[in-house]
C-alpha positions in Angstrom: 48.2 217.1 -39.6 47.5 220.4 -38.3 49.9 221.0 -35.2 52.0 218.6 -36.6 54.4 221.2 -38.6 58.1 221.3 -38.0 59.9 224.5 -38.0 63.5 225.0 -39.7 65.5 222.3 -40.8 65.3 218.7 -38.7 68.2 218.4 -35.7 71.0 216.1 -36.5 71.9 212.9 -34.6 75.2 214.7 -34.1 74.4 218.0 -34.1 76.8 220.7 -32.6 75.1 222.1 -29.6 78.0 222.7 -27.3 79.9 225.9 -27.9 83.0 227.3 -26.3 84.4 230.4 -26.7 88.2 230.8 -27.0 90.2 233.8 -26.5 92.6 235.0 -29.2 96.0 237.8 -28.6 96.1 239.5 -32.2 99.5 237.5 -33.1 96.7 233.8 -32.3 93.8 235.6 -34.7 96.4 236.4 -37.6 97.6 232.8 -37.5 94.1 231.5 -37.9 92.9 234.2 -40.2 96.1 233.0 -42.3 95.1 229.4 -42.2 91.4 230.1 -43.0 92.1 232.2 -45.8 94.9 230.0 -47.1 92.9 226.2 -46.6 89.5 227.8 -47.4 88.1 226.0 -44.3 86.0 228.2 -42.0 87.8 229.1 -38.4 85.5 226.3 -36.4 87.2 223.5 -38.9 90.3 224.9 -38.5 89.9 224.3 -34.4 88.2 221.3 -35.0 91.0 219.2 -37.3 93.4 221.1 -34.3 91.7 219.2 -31.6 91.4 215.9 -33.4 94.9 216.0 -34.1 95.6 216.8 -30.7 93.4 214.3 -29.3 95.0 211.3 -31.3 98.0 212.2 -29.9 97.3 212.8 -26.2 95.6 209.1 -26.8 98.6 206.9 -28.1 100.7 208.7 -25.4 98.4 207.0 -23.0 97.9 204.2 -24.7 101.4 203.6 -24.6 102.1 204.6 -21.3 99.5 201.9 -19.9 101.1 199.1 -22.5 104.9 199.4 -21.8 105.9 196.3 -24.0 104.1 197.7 -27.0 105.1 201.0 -27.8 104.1 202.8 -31.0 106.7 204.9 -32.1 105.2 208.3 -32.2 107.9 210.3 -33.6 108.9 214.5 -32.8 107.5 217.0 -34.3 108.9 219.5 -36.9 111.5 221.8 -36.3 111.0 223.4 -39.6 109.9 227.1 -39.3 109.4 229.7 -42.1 110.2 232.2 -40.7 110.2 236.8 -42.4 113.4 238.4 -43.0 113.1 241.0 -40.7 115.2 243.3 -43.7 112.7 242.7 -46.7 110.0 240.3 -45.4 111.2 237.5 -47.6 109.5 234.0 -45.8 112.6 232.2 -45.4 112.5 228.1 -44.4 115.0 227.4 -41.6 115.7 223.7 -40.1 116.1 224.2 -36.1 116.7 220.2 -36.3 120.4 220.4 -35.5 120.7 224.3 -33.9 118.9 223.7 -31.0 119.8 222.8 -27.0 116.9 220.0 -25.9 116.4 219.0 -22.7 113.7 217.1 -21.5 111.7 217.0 -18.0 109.0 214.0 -17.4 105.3 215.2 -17.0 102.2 213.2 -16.8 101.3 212.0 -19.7 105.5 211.2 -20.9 108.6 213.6 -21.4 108.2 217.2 -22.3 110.5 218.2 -24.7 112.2 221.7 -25.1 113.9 222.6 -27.8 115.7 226.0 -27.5 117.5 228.3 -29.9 119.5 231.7 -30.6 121.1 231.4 -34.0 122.5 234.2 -36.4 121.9 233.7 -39.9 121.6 235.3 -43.3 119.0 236.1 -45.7 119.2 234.5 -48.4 117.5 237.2 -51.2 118.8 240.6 -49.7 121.7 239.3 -47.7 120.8 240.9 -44.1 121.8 239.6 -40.9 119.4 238.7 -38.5 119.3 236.4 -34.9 116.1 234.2 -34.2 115.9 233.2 -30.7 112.9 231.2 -29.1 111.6 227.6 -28.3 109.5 224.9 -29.1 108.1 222.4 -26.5 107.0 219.1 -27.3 104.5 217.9 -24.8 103.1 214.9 -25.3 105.3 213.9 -27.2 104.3 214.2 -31.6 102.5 217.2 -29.9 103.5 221.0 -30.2 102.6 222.3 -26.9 104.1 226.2 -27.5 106.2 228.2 -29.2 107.8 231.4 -29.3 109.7 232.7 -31.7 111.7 236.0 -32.4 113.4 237.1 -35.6 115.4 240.7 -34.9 117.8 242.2 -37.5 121.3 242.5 -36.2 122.9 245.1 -38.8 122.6 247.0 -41.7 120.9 244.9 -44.7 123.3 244.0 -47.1 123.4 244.3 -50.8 120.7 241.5 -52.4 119.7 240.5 -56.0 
């Protein structure tokens, strides 16, 4: 027995070994910080469940780009934003799905999708004016690829309730 003694806790058959380290710009660590705080799932889960999701979708792109008469309808993904007034920091839900110019340009693995925007609209609790401008692209498709959105005020914040 003596010789024989194993030190800290037995290795895994899947045990995470590989590490990668990813670089974050402050608004990319606020947005997992946010979704950390807010799910109560520790910032490796949160990239894990990203990359599975990610994955899956990368997959039945190319599963049906190699099976033409088959296709699995994979659907877009959500144009619904929340986005702060930029008068009283109210979150405020807007629906790009009809305000936005999409064009499409093919890329490897299917169409990439682009949805772009510059809309004026109004807040709905302290009635200021602001214009959001930006874009989403869709690439592979079901997939959010990027985004970039901007939310300015555009006068004087109006009376609210």
């Amino acid at each position: 027995m003596e010789g024989e003694f194993m030190r800290g806790r037995p290795k895994l058959s899947d045990s995470r070994d590989n590490q990668y380290r990813v670089r974050l710009n402050d608004e990319e660590s606020r947005k997992l910080n946010y979704v950390s705080e807010t799910t109560g799932k520790p910032k490796s889960e949160v990239f894990r469940y990203a990359l599975i999701d990610y994955y899956n979708k990368v997959r039945l792109n190319e599963a049906n780009n190699a099976n033409s008469e088959d296709v699995w309808e994979i659907g877009g993904i959500s144009l619904k934003r929340v986005v702060n007034c930029p008068h009283c920091n109210t979150l405020l839900r807007v629906d790009l799905e009809n305000r936005c110019n999409i064009t499409t340009n093919d890329g490897q693995m299917g169409p990439e999708t682009l949805y772009e925007f510059e809309l004026e609209d109004t807040c709905d609790y302290c009635g200021g004016h602001f214009l959001m401008t930006g874009y989403i692209s869709e690439y592979p498709a079901g997939a959010l690829n990027h985004e970039d959105i901007v939310v300015l005020p555009t006068q004087e914040r109006g009376e609210g309730l």
